[in-house]
C-alpha positions as CSV (number, residue, x, y, z in Angstrom):
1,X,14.0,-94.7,55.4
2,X,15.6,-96.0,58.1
3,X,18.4,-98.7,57.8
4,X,16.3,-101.3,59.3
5,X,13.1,-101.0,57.7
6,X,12.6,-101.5,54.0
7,X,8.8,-100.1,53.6
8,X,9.4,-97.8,50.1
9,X,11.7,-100.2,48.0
10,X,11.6,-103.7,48.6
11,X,14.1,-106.5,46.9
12,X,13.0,-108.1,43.9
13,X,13.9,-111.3,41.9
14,X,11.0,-111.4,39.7
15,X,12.4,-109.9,36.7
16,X,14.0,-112.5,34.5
17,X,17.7,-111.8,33.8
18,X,17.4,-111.2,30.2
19,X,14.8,-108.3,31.0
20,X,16.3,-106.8,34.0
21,X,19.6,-106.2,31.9
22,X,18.0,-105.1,29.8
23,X,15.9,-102.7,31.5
24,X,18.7,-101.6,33.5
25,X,21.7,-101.0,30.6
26,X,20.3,-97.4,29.8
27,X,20.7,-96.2,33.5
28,X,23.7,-97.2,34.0
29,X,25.6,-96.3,31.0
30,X,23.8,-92.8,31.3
31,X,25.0,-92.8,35.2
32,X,28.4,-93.4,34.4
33,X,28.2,-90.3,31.4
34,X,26.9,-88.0,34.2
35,X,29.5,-88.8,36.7
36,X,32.2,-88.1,34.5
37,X,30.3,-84.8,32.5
38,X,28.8,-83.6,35.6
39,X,32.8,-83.6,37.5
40,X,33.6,-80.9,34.0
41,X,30.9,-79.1,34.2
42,X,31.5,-78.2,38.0
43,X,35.1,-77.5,37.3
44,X,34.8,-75.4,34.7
45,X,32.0,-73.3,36.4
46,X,34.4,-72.9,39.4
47,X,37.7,-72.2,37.2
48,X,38.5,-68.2,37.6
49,X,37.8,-66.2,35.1
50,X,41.2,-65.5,32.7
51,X,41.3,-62.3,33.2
52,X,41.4,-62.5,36.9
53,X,44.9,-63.0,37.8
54,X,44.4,-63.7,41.3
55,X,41.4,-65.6,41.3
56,X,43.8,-69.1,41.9
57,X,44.7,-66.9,45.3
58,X,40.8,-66.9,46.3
59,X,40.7,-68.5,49.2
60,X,37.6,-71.4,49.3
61,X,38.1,-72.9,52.9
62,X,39.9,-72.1,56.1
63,X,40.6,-74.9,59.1
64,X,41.8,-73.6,62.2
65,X,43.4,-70.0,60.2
66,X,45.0,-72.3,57.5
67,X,44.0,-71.5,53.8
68,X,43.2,-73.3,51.2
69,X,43.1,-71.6,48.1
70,X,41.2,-71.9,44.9
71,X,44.5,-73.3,42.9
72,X,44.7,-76.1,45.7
73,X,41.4,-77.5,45.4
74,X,41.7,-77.2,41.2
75,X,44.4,-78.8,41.7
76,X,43.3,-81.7,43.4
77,X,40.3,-82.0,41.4
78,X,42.5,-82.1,38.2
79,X,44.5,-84.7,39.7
80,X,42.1,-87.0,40.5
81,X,39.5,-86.1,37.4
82,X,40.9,-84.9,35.1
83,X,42.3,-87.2,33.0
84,X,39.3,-89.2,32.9
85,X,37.2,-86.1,32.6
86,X,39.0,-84.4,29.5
87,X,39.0,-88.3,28.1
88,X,35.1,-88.4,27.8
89,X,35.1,-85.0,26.6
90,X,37.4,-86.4,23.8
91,X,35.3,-88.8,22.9
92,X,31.5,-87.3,22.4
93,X,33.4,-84.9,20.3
94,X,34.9,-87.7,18.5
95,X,31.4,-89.6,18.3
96,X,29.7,-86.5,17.0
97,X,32.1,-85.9,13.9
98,X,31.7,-90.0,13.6
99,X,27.7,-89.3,13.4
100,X,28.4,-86.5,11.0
101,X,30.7,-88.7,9.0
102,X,28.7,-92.2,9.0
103,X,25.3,-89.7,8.9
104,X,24.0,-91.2,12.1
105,X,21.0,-90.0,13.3
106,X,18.9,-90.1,17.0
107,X,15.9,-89.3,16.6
108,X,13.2,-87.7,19.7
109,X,11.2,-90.7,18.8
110,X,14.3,-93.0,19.7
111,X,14.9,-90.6,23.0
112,X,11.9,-90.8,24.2
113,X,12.2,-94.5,23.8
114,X,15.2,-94.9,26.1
115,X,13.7,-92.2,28.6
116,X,10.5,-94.7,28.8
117,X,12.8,-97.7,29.2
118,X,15.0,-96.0,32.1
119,X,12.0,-94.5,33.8
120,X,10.1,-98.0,33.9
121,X,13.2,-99.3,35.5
122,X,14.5,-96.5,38.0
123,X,14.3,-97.2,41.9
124,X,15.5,-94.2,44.4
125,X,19.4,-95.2,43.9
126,X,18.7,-93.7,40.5
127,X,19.4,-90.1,42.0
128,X,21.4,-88.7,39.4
129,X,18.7,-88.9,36.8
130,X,16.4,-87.4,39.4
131,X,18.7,-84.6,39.5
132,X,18.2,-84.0,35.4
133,X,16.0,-81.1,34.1
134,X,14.2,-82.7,31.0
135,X,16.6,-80.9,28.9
136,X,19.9,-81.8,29.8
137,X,18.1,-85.6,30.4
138,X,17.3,-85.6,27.0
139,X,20.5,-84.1,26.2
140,X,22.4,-87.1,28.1
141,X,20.1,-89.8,26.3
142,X,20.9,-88.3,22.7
143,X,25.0,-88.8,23.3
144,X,24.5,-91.8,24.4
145,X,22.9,-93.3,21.9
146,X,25.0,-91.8,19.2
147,X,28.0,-93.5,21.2
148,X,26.3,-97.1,20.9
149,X,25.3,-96.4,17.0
150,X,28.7,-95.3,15.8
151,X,30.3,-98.3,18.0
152,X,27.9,-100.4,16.4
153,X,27.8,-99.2,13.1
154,X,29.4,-102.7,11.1
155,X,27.5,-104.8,13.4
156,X,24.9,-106.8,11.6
157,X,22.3,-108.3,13.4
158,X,19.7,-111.1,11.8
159,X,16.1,-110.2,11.7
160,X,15.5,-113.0,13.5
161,X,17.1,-112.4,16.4
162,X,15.5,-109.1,16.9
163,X,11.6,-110.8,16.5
164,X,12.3,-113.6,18.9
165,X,14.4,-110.8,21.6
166,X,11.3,-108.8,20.8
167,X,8.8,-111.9,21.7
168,X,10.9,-113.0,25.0
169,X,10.8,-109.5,26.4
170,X,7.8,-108.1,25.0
171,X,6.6,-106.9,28.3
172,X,9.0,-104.6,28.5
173,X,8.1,-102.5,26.2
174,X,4.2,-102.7,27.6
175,X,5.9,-99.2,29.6
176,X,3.2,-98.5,32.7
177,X,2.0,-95.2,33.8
178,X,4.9,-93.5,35.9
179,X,4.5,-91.0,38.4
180,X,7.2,-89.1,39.6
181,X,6.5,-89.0,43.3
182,X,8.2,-87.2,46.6
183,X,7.1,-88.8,50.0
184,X,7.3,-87.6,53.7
185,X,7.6,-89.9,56.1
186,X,6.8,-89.5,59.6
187,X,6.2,-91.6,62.7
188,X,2.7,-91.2,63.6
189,X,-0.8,-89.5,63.0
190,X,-0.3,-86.5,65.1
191,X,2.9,-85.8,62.8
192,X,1.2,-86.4,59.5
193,X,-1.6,-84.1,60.0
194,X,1.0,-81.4,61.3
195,X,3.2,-82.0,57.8
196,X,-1.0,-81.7,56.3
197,X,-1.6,-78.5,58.2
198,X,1.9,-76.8,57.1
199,X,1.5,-77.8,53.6
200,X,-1.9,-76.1,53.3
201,X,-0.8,-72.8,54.9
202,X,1.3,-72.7,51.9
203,X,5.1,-74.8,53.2
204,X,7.0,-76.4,49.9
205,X,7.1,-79.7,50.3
206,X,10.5,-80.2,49.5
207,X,11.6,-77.9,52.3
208,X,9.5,-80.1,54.8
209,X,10.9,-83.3,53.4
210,X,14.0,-82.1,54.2
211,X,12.8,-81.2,57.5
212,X,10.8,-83.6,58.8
213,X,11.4,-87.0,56.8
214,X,12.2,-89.8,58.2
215,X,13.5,-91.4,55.2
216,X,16.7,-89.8,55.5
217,X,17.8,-90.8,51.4
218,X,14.3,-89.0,50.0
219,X,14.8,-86.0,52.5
220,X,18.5,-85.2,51.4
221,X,16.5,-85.0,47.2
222,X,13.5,-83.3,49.0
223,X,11.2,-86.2,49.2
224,X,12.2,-87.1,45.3
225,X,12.1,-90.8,44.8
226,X,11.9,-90.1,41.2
227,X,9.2,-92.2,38.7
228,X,7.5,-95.2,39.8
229,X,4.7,-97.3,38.4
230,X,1.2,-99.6,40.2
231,X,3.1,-102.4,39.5
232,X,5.9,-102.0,40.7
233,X,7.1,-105.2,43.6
234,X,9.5,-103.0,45.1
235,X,7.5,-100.3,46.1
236,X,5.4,-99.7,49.1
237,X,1.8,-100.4,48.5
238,X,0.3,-98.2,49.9
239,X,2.6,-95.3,48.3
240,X,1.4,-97.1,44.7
241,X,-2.1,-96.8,46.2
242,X,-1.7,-93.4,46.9
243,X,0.3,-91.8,43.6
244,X,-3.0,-93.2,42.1
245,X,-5.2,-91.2,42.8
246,X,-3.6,-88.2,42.1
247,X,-2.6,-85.9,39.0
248,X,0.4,-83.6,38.5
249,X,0.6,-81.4,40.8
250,X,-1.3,-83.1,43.5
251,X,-0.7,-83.8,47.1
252,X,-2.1,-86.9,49.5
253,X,-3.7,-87.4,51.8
254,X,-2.0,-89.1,54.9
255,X,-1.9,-92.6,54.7
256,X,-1.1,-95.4,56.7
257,X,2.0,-97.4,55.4
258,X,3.0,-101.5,56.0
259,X,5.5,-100.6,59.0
260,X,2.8,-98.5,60.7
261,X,4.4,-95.2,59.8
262,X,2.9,-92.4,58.2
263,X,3.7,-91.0,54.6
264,X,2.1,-88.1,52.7
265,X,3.3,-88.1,49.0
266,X,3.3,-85.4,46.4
267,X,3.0,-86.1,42.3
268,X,5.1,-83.7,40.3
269,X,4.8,-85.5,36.8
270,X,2.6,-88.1,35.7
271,X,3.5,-90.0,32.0
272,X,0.6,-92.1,30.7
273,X,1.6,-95.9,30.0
274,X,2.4,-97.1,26.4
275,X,3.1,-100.1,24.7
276,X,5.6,-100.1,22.1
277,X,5.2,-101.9,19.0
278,X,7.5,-104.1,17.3
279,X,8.4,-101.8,14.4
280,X,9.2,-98.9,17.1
281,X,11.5,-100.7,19.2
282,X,13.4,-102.7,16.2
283,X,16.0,-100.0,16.3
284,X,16.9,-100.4,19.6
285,X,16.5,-104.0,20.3
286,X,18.8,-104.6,17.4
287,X,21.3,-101.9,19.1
288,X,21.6,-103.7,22.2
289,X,22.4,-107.0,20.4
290,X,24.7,-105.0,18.6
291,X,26.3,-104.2,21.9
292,X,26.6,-107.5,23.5
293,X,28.5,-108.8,20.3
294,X,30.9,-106.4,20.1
295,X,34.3,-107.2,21.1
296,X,36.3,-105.4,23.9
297,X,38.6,-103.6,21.9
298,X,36.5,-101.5,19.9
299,X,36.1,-98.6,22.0
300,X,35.1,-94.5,21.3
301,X,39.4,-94.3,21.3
302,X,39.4,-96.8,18.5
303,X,38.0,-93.7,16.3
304,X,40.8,-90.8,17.7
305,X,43.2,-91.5,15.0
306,X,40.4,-91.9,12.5
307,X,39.1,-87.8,13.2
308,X,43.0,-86.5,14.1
309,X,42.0,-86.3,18.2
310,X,45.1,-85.2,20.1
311,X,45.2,-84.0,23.8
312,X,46.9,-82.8,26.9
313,X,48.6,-86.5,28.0
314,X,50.5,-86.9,24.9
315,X,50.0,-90.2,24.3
316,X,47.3,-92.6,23.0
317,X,44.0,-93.0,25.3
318,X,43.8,-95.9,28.2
């Protein structure tokens, strides 16, 4: 949208503190895996082959007839990532011989657990997780949880904690239909039915939110502004209103929205609601008090010595 207007995602301070860390714990501990994981996996697609001698020669930009080469930008990237980068990678291998060791287990019940919680609670800043093919979301979900179970392992939480947790924040685990939406926006009638007309001659929608959008953060994802719910406070009503009435796959009608503006919205995936009963969430309730007790220094480096973990910096993990 545009900087001044706040018609798709408006502030909220509804959600009691308790229940908004709560909800919002699994995205950003997954965000922060991806940023780090998705920095690798970019290098090491881009890293020459070894059998190509000169592929650090390649050149990958020129400015005004000066090179830079393949080996420069590596380089760079090493220097500012790399450390940090070959760290994590350190550490889910550590965690997994931990979960082999301790026999940890994550189950797709538990996954799809988190994936509920963290789609209930994702706004459009979530764009990372937007990014995610159900795989390698999934894929993120399951290391992270066996991170927080090994860490967590010789914490012991009492039963009654979990019930009254459970009890206080009950509603969040009452998870709401989600619909994972992408929205046009334009400025007025005319340009809506244009959007309307190009979409049923067979345009992807993407492509023309990238074109024509007005909400300039949407456009850049191609319209994605991920999985929102009907209930939702900081949400456009009229985009809830909309998303309603359709199923996967479908496209709107133009509608009308609060700042007079004009959105069409598409619905790629739609999750039916569920609520969670005590005995599914115990697990994870009791894991997240887990967390919050443990103290600072036990960290994924605590275990290096533990599985014989060695690496490039010579010297013990920061």
């Amino acid at each position: 949208m545009k900087s001044n207007n706040n018609n798709v995602n408006k502030p909220t301070n509804q959600i009691p503190l308790s229940q908004r860390r709560l909800k919002t714990k699994p995205v950003l501990t997954l965000l922060a895996i991806l940023f780090i994981g998705n920095i690798f996996w970019f290098i090491l697609w881009l890293w020459p082959d070894g059998n190509n001698e000169n592929g650090g020669d390649e050149v990958v930009a020129t400015i005004d007839g000066e090179k830079i080469t393949r080996q420069q930008w590596m380089a760079a990237m090493e220097s500012r990532y790399g450390k940090e980068t070959l760290q994590t990678l350190v550490n889910g291998a550590v965690m997994e011989k931990a979960a082999k060791e301790y026999d940890i287990k994550v189950t797709d019940e538990e996954i799809d657990l988190e994936i509920a919680l963290m789609r209930s609670a994702q706004d459009k800043t979530d764009t990372a997780i937007q990014e995610l093919t159900d795989k390698e979301l999934r894929q993120e979900v399951r290391a992270q949880l066996i991170l927080e179970k090994v860490l967590t392992k010789d914490v012991v939480i009492d039963e009654q904690q979990i019930e009254e947790y459970y009890k206080e924040n009950q509603s969040l685990y009452n998870i709401p239909t989600t619909y994972r939406t992408s929205i046009i926006v334009v400025e007025s009638e005319e340009d809506a039915k244009s959007v309307q007309k190009e979409l049923e001659e067979g345009s992807d929608f993407s492509v023309l939110a990238r074109e024509r959008s007005l909400d300039t953060t949407s456009a850049s994802l191609g319209g994605d502004i991920g999985f929102i719910t009907t209930t939702q406070t900081n949400i456009d009503k009229s985009i809830q209103e909309a998303v309603e009435k359709l199923d996967s796959d479908e496209t709107s009608e133009p509608f009308v929205m609060n700042d007079g503006r004009y959105g069409i919205v598409h619905v790629k995936e739609v999750n039916d609601g569920k609520s969670f009963a005590y005995e599914e969430v115990k697990g994870q309730i009791e894991r997240v008090l887990a967390l919050e007790q443990l103290p600072s220094t036990i960290t994924p480096e605590a275990f290096w010595k533990e599985f014989d973990a060695t690496w490039f910096y010579g010297e013990a993990s920061s």
